[in-house]
PDB file of N, CA, C and O in Angstrom:
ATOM      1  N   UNK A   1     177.337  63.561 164.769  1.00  0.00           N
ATOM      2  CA  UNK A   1     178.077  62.330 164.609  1.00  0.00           C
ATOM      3  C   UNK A   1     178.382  61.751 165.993  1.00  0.00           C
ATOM      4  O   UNK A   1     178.662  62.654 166.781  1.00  0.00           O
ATOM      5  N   UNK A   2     178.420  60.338 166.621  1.00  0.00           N
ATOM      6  CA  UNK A   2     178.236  59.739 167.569  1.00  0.00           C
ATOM      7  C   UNK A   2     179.964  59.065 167.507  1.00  0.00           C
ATOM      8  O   UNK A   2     180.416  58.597 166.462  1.00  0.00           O
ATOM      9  N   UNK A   3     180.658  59.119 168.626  1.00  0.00           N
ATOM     10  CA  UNK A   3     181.796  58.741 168.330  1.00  0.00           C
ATOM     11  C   UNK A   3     181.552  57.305 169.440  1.00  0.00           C
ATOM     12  O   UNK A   3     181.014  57.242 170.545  1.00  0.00           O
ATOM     13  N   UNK A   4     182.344  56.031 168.402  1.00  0.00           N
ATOM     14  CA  UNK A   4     182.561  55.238 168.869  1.00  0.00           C
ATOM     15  C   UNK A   4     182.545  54.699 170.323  1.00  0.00           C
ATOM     16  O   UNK A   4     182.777  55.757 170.908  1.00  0.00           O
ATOM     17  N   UNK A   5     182.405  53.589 171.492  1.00  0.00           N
ATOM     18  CA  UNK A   5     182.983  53.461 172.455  1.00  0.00           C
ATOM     19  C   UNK A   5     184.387  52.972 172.131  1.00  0.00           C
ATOM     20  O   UNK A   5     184.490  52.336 171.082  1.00  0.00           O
ATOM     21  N   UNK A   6     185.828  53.222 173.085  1.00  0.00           N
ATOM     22  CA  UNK A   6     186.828  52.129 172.280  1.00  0.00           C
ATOM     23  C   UNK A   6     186.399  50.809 172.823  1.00  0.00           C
ATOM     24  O   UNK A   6     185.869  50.690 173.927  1.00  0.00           O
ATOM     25  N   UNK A   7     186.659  49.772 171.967  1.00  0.00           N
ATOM     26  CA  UNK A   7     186.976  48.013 172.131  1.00  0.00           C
ATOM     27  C   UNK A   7     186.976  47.841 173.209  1.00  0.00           C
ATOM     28  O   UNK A   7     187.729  48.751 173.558  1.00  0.00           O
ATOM     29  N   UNK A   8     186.674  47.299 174.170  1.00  0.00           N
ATOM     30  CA  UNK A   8     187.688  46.580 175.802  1.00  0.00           C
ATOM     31  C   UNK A   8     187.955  45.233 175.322  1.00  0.00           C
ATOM     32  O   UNK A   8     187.147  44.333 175.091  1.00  0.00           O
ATOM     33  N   UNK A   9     189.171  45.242 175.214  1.00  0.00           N
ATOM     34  CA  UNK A   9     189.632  44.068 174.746  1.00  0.00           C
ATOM     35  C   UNK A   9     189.986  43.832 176.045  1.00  0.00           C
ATOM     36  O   UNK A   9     191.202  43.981 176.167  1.00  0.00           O
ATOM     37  N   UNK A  10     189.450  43.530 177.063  1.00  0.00           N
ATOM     38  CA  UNK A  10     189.219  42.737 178.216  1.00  0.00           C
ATOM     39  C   UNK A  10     188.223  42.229 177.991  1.00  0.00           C
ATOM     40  O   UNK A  10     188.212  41.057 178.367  1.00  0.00           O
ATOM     41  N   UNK A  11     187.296  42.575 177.515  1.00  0.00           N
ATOM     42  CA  UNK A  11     185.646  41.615 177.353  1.00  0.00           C
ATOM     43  C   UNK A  11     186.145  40.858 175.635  1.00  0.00           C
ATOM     44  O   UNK A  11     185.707  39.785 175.218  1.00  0.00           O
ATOM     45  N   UNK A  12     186.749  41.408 175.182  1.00  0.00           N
ATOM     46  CA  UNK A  12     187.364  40.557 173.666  1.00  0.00           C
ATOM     47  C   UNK A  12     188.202  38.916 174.265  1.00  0.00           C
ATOM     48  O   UNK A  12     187.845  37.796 173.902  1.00  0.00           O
ATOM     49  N   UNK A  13     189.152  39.168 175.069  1.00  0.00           N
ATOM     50  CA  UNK A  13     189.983  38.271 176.310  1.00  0.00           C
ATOM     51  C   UNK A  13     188.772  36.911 176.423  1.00  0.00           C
ATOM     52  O   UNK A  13     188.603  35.784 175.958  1.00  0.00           O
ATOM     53  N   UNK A  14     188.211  37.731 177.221  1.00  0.00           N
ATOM     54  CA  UNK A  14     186.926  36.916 177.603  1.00  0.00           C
ATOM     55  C   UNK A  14     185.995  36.036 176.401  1.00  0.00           C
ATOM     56  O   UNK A  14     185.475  35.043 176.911  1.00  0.00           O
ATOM     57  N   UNK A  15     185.815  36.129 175.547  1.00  0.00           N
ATOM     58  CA  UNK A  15     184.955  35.854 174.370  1.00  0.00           C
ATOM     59  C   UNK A  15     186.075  35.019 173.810  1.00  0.00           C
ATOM     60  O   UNK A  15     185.498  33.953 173.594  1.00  0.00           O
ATOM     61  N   UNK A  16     187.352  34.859 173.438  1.00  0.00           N
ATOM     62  CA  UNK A  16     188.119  34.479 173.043  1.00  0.00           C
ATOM     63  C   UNK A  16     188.469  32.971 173.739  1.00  0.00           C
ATOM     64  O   UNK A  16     188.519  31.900 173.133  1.00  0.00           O
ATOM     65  N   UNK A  17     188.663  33.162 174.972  1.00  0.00           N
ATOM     66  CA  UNK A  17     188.769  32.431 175.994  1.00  0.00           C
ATOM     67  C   UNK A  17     187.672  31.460 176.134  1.00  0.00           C
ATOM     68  O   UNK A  17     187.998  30.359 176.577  1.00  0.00           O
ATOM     69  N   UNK A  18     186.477  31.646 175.852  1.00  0.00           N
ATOM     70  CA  UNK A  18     185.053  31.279 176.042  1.00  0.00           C
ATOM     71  C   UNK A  18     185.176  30.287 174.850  1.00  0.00           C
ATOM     72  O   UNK A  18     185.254  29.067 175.002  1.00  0.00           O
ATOM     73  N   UNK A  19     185.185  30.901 173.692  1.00  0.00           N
ATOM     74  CA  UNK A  19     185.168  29.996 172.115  1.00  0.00           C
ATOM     75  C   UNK A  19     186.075  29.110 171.899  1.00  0.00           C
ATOM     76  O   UNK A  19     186.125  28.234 171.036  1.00  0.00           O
ATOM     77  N   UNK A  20     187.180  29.525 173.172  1.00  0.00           N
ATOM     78  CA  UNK A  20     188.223  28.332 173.123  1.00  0.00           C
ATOM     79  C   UNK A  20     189.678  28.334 171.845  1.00  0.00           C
ATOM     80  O   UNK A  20     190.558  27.527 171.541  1.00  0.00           O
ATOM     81  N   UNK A  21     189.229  29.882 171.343  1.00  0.00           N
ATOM     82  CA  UNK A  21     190.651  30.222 170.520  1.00  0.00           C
ATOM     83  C   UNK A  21     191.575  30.819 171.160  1.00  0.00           C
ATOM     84  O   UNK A  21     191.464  31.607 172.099  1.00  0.00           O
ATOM     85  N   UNK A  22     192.934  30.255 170.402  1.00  0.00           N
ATOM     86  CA  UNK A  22     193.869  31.041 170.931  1.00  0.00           C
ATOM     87  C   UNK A  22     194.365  32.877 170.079  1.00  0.00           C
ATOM     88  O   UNK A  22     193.906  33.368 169.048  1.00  0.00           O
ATOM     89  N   UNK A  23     195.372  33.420 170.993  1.00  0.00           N
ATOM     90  CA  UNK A  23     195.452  34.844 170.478  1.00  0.00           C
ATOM     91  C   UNK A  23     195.773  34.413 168.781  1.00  0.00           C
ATOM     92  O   UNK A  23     195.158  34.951 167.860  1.00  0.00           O
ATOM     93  N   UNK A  24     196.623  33.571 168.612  1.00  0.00           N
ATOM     94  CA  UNK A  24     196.633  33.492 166.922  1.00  0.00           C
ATOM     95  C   UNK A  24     195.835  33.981 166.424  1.00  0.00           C
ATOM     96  O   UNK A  24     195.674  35.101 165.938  1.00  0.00           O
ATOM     97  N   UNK A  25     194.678  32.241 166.629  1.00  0.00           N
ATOM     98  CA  UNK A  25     193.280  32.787 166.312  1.00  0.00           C
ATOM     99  C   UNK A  25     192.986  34.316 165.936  1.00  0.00           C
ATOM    100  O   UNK A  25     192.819  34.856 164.843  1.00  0.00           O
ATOM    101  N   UNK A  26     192.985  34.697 166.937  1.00  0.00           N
ATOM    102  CA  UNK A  26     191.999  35.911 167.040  1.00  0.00           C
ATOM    103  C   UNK A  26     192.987  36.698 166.482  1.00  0.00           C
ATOM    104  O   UNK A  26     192.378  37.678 166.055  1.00  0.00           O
ATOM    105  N   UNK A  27     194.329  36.853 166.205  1.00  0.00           N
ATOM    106  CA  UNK A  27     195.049  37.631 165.326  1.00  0.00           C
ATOM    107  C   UNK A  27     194.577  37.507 164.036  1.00  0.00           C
ATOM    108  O   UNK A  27     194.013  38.430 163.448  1.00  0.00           O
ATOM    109  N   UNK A  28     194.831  36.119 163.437  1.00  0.00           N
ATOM    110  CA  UNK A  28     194.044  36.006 162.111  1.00  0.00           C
ATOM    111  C   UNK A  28     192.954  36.313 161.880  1.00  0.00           C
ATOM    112  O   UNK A  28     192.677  36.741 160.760  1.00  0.00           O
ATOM    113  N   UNK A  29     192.065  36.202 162.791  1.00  0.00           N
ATOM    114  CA  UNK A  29     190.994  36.828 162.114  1.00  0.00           C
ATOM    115  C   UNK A  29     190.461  37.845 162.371  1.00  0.00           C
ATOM    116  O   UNK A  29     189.307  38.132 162.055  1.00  0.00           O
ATOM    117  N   UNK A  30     191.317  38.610 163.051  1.00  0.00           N
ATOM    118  CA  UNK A  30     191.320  40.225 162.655  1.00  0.00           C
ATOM    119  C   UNK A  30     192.062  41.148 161.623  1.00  0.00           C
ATOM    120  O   UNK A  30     191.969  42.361 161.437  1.00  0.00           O
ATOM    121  N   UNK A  31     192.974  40.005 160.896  1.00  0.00           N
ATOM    122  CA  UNK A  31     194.077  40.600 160.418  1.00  0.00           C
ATOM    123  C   UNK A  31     195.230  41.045 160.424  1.00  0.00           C
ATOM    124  O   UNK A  31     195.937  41.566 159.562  1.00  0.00           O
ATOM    125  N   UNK A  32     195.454  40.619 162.223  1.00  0.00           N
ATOM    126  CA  UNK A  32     196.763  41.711 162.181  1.00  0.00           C
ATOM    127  C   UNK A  32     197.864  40.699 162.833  1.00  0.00           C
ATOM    128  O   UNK A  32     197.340  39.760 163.433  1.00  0.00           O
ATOM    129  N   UNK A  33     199.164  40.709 162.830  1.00  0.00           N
ATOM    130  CA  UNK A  33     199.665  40.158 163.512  1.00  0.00           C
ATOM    131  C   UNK A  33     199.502  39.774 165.494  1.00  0.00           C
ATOM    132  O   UNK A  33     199.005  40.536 166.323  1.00  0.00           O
ATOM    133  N   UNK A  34     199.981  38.665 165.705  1.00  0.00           N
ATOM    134  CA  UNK A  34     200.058  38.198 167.140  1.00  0.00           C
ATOM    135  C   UNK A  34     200.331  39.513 167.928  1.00  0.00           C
ATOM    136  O   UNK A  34     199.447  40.022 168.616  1.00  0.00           O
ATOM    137  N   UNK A  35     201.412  39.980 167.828  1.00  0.00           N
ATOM    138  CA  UNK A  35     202.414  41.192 168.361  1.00  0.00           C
ATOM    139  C   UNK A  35     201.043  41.908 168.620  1.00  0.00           C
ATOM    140  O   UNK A  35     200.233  41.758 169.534  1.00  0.00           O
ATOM    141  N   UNK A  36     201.041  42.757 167.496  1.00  0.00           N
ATOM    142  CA  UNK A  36     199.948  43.333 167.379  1.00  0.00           C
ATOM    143  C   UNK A  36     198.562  43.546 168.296  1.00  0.00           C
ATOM    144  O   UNK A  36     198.235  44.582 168.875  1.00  0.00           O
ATOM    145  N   UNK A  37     197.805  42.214 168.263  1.00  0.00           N
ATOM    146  CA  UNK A  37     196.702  41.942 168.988  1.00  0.00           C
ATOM    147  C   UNK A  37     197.097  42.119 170.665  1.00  0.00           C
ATOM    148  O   UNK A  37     196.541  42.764 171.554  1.00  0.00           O
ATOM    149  N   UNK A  38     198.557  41.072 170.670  1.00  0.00           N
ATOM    150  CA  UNK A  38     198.699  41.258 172.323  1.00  0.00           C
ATOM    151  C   UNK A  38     198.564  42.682 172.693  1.00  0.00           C
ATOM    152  O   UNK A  38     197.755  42.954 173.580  1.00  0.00           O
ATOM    153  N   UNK A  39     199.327  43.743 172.068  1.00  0.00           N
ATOM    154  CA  UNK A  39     199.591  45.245 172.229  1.00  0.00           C
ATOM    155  C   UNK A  39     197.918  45.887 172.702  1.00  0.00           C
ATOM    156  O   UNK A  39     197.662  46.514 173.730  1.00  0.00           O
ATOM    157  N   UNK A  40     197.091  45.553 171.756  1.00  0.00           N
ATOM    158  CA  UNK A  40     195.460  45.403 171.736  1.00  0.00           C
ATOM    159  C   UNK A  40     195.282  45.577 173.130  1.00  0.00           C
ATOM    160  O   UNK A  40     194.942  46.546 173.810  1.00  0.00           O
ATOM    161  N   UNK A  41     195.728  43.893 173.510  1.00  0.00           N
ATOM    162  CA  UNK A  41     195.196  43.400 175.069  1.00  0.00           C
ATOM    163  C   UNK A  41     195.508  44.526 176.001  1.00  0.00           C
ATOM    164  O   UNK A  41     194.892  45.003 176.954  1.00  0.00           O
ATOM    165  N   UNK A  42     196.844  44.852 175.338  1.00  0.00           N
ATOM    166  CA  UNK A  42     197.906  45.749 176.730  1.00  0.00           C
ATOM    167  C   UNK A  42     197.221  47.014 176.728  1.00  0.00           C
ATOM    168  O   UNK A  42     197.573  47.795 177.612  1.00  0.00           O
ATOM    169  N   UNK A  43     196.219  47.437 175.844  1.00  0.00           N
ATOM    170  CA  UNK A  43     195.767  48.662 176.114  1.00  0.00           C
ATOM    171  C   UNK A  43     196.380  49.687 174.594  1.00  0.00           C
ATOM    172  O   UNK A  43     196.079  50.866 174.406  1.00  0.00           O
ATOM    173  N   UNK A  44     196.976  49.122 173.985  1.00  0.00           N
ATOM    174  CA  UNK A  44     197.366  50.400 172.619  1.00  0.00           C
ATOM    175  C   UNK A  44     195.906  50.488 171.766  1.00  0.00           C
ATOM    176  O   UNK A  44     195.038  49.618 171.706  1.00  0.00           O
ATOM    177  N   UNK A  45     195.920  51.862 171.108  1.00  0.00           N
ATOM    178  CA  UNK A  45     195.156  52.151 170.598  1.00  0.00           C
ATOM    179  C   UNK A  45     194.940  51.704 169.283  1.00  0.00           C
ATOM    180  O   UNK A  45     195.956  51.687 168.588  1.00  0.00           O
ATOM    181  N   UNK A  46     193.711  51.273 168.656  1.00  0.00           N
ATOM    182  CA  UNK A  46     193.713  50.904 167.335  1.00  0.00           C
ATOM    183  C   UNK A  46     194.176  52.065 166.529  1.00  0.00           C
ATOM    184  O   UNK A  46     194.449  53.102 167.135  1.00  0.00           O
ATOM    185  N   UNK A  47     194.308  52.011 165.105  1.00  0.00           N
ATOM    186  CA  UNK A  47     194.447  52.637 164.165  1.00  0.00           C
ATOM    187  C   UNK A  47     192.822  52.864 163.778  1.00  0.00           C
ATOM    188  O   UNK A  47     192.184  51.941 164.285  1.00  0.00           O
ATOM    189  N   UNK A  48     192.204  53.519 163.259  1.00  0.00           N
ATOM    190  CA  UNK A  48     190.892  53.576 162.514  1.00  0.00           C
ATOM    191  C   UNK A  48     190.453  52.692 161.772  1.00  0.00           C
ATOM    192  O   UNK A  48     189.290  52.304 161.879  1.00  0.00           O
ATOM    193  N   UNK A  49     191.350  52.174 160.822  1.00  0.00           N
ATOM    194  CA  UNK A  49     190.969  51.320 159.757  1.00  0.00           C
ATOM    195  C   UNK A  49     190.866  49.623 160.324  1.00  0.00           C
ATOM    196  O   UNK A  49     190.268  48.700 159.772  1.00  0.00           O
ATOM    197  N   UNK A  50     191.593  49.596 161.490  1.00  0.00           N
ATOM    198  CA  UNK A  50     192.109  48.560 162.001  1.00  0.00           C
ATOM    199  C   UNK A  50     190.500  48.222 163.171  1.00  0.00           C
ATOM    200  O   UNK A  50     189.777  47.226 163.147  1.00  0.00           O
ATOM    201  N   UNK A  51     190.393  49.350 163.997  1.00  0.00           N
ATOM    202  CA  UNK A  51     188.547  49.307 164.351  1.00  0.00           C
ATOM    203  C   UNK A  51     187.842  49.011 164.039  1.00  0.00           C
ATOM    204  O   UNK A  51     186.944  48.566 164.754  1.00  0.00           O
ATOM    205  N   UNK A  52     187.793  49.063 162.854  1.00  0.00           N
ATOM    206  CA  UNK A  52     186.626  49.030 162.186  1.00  0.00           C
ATOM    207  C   UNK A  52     186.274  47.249 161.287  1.00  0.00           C
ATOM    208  O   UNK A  52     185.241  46.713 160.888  1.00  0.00           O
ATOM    209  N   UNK A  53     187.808  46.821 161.294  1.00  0.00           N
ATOM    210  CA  UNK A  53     188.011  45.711 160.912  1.00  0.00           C
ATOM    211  C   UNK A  53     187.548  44.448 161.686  1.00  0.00           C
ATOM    212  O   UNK A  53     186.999  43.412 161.312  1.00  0.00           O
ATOM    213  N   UNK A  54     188.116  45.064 163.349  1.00  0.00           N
ATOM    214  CA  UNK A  54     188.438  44.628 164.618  1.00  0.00           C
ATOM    215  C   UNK A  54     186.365  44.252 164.251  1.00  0.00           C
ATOM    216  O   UNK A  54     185.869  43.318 163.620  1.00  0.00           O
ATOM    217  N   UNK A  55     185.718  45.358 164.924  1.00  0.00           N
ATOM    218  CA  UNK A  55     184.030  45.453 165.174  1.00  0.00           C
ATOM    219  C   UNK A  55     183.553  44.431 164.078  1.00  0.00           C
ATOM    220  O   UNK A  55     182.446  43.898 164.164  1.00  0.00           O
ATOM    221  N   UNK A  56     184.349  44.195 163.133  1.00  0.00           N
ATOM    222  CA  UNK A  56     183.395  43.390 161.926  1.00  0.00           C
ATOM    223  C   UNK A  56     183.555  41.889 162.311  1.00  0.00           C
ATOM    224  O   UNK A  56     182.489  41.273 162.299  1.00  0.00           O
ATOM    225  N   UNK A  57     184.481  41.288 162.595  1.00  0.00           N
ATOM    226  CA  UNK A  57     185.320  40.575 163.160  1.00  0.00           C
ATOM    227  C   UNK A  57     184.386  40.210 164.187  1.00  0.00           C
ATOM    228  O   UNK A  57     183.602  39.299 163.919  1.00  0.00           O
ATOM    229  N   UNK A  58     184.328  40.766 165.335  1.00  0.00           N
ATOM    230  CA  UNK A  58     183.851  40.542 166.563  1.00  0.00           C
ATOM    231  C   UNK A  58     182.175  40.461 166.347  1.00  0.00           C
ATOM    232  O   UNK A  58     181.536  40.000 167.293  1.00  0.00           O
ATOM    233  N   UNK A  59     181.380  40.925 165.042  1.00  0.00           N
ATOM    234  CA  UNK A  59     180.391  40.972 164.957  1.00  0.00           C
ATOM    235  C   UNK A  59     180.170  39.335 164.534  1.00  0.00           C
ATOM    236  O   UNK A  59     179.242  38.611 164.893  1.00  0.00           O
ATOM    237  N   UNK A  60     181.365  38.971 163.622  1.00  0.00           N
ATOM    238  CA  UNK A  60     180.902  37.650 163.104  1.00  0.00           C
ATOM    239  C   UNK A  60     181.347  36.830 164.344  1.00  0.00           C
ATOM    240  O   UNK A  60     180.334  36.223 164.692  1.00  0.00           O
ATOM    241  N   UNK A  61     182.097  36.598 164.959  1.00  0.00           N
ATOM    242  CA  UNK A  61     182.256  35.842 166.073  1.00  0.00           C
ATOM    243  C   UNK A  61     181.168  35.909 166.896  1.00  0.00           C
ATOM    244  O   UNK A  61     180.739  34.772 167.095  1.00  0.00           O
ATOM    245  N   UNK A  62     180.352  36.997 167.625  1.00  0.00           N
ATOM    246  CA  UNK A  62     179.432  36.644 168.180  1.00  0.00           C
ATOM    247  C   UNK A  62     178.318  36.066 167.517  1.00  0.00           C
ATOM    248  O   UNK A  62     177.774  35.148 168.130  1.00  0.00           O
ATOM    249  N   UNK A  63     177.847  36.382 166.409  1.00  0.00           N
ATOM    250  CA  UNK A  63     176.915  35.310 165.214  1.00  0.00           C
ATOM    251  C   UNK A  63     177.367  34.189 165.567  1.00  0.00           C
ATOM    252  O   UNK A  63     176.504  33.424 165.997  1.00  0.00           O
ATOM    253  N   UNK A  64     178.718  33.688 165.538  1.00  0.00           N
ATOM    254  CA  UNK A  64     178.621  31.971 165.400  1.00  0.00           C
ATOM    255  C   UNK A  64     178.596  31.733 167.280  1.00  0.00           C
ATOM    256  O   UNK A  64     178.262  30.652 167.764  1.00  0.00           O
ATOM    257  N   UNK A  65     178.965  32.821 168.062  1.00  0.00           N
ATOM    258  CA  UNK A  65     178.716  32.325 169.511  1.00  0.00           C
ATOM    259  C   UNK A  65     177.427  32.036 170.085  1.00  0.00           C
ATOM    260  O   UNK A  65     177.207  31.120 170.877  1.00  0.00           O
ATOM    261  N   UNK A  66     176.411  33.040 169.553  1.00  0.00           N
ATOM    262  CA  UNK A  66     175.196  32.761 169.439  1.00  0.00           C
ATOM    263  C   UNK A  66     174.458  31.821 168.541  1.00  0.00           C
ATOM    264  O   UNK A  66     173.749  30.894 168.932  1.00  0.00           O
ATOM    265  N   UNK A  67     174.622  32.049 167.688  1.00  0.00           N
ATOM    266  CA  UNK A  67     174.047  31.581 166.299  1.00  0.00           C
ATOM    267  C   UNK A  67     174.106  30.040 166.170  1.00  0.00           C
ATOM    268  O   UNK A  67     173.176  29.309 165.828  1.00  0.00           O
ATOM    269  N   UNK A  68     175.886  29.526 166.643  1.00  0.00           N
ATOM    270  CA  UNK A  68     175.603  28.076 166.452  1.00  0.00           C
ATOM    271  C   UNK A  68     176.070  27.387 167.618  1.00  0.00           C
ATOM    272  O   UNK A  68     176.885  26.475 167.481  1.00  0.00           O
ATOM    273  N   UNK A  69     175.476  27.851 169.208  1.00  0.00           N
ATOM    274  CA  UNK A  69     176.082  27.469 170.053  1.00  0.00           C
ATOM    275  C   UNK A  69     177.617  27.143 170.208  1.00  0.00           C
ATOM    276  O   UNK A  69     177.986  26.114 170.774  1.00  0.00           O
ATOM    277  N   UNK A  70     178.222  27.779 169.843  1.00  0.00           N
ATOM    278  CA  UNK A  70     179.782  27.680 170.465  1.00  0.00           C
ATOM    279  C   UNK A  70     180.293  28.098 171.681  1.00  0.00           C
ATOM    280  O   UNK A  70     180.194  29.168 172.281  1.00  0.00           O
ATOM    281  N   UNK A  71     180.788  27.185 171.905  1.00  0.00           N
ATOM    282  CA  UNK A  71     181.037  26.404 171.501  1.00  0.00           C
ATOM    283  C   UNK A  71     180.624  24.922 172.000  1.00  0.00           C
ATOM    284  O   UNK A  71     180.458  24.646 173.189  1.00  0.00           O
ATOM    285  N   UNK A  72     180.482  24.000 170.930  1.00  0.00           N
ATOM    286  CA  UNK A  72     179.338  22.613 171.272  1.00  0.00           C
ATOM    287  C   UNK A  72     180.542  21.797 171.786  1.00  0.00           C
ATOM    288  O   UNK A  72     181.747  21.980 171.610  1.00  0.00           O
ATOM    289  N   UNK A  73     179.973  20.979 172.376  1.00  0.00           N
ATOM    290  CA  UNK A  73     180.617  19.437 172.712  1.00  0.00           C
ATOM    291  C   UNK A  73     181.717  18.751 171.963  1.00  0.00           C
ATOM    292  O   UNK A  73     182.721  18.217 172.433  1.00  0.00           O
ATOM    293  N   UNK A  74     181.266  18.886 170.437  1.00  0.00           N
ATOM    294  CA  UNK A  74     181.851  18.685 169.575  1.00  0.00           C
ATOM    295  C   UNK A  74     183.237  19.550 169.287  1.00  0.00           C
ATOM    296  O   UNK A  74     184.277  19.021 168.893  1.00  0.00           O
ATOM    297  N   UNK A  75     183.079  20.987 169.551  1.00  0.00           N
ATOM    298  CA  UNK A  75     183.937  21.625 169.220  1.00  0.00           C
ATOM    299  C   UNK A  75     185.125  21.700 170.276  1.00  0.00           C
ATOM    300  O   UNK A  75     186.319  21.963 170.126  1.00  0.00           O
ATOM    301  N   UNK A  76     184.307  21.346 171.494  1.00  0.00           N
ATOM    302  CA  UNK A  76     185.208  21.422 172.779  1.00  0.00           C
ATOM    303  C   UNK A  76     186.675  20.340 172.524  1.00  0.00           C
ATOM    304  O   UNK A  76     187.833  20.690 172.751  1.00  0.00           O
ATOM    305  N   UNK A  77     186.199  18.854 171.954  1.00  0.00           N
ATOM    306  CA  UNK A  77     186.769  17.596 171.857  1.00  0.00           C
ATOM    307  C   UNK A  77     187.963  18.199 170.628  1.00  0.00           C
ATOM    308  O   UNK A  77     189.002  17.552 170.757  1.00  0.00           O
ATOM    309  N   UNK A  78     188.050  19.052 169.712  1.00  0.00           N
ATOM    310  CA  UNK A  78     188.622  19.777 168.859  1.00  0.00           C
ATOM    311  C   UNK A  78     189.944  19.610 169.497  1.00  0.00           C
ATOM    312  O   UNK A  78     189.988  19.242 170.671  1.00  0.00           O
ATOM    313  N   UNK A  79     191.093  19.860 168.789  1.00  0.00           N
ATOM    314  CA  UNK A  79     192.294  20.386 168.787  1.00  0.00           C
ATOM    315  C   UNK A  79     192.514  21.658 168.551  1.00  0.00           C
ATOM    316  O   UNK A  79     191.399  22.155 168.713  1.00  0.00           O
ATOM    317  N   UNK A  80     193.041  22.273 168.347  1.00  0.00           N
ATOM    318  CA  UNK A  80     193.262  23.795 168.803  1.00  0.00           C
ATOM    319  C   UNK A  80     192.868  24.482 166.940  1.00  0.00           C
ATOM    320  O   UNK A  80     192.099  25.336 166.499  1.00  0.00           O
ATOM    321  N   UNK A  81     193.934  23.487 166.295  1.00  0.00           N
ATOM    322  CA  UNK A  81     194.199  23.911 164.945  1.00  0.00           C
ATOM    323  C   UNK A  81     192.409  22.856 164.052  1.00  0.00           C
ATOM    324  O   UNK A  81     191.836  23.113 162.993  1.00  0.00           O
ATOM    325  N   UNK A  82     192.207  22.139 164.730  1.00  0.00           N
ATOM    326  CA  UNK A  82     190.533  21.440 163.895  1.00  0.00           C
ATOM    327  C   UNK A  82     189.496  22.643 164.213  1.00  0.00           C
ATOM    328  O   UNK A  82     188.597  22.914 163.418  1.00  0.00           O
ATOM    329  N   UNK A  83     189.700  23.425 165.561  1.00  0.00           N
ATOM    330  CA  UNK A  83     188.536  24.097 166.029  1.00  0.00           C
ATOM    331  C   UNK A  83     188.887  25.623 165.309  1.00  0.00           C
ATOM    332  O   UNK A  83     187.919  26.383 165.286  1.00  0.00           O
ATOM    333  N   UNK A  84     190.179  26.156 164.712  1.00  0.00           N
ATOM    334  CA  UNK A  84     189.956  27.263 163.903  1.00  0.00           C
ATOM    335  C   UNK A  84     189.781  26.899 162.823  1.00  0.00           C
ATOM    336  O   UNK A  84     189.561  27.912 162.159  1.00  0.00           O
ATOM    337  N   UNK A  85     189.715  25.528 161.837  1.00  0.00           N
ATOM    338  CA  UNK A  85     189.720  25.482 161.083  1.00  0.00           C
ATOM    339  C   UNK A  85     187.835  25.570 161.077  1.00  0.00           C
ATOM    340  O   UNK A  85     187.108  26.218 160.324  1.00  0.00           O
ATOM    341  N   UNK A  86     187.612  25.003 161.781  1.00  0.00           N
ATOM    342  CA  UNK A  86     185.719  24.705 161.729  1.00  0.00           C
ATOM    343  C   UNK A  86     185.551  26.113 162.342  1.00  0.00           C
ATOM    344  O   UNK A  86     184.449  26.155 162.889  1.00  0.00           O
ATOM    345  N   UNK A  87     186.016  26.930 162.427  1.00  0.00           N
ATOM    346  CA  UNK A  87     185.584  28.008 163.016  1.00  0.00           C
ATOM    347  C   UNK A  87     185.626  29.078 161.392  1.00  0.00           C
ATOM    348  O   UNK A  87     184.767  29.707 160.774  1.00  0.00           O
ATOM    349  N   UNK A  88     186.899  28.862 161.230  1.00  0.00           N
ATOM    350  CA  UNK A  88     186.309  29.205 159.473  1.00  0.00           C
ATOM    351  C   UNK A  88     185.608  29.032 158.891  1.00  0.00           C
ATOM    352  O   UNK A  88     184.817  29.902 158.527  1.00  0.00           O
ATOM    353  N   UNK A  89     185.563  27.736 158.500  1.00  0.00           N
ATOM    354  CA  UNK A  89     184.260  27.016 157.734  1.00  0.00           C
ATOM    355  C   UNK A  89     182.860  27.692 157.792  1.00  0.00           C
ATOM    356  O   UNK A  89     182.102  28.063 156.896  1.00  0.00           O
ATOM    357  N   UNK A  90     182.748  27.739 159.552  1.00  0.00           N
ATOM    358  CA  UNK A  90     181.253  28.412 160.049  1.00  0.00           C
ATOM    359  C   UNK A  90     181.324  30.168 159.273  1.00  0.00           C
ATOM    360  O   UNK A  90     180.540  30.911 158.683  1.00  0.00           O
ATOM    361  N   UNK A  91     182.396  30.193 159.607  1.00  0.00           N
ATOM    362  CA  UNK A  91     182.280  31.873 159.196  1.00  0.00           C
ATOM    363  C   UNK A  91     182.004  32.263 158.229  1.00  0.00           C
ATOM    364  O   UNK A  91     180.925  32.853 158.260  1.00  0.00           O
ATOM    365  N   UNK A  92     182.628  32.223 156.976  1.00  0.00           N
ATOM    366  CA  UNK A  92     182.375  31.490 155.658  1.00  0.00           C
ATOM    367  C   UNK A  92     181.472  31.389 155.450  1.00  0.00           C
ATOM    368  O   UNK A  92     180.898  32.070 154.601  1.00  0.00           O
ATOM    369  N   UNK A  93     180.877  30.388 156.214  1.00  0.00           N
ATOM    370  CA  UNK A  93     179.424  30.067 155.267  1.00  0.00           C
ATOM    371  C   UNK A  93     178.199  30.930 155.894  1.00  0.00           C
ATOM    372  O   UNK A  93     177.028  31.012 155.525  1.00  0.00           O
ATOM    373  N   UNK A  94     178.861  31.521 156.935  1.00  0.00           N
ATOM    374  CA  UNK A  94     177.890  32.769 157.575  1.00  0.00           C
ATOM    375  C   UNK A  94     177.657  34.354 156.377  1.00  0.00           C
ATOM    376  O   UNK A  94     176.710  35.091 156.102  1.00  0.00           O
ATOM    377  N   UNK A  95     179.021  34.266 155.991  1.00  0.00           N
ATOM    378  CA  UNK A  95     178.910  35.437 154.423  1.00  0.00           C
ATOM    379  C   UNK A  95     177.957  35.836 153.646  1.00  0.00           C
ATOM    380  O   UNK A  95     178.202  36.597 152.710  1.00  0.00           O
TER     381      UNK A  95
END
C-alpha cells in the first residue's frame, strides 16, 4: 500500500489565488468551514475523510483550470460572488 503525499496547501494558496477565488470559495467547495480551511493553510492536519474530499475537490478545480482556461477574460471582469457562481455552474456540468 502506497501512502499518500500530504496536500501543500501552499501550492493549494497558489491555485486559489490564480482562479481568482477567495478562501470562502475554496471552503465551500471543499466542504468545510472558513476556520477550518485557514487552519489547512496554517499547516493542521487533515482528518482522512476530509483528504480525500480535499484531492477530489482539487481534482475538479484543476479540470476547469485546464480544461476551460481559467481563468478567461471574461471571468477576470467577474465579481467575486458571479465568478463562484460560474465556477459552479462549470463544475456541475463537468459531473
Amino acid at each position: 500500500m502506497t501512502l499518500k503525499q500530504p496536500i501543500d496547501f501552499t501550492k493549494v494558496e497558489e491555485l486559489r489565488k490564480e482562479m481568482l477565488l477567495t478562501m470562502k470559495d475554496m471552503s465551500e467547495l471543499f466542504g468545510v468551514s472558513r476556520m477550518t480551511y485557514h487552519s489547512w493553510v496554517q499547516g493542521k492536519t487533515l482528518r482522512p475523510s476530509s483528504d480525500e474530499q480535499v484531492r477530489i475537490a482539487l481534482r475538479r478545480l484543476l479540470a476547469v483550470y485546464t480544461g476551460h482556461g481559467w481563468p478567461s477574460a471574461q471571468v477576470r471582469a467577474m465579481d467575486s460572488k458571479q465568478r463562484a457562481l460560474h465556477l459552479k455552474q462549470l463544475l456541475e456540468a463537468d459531473q
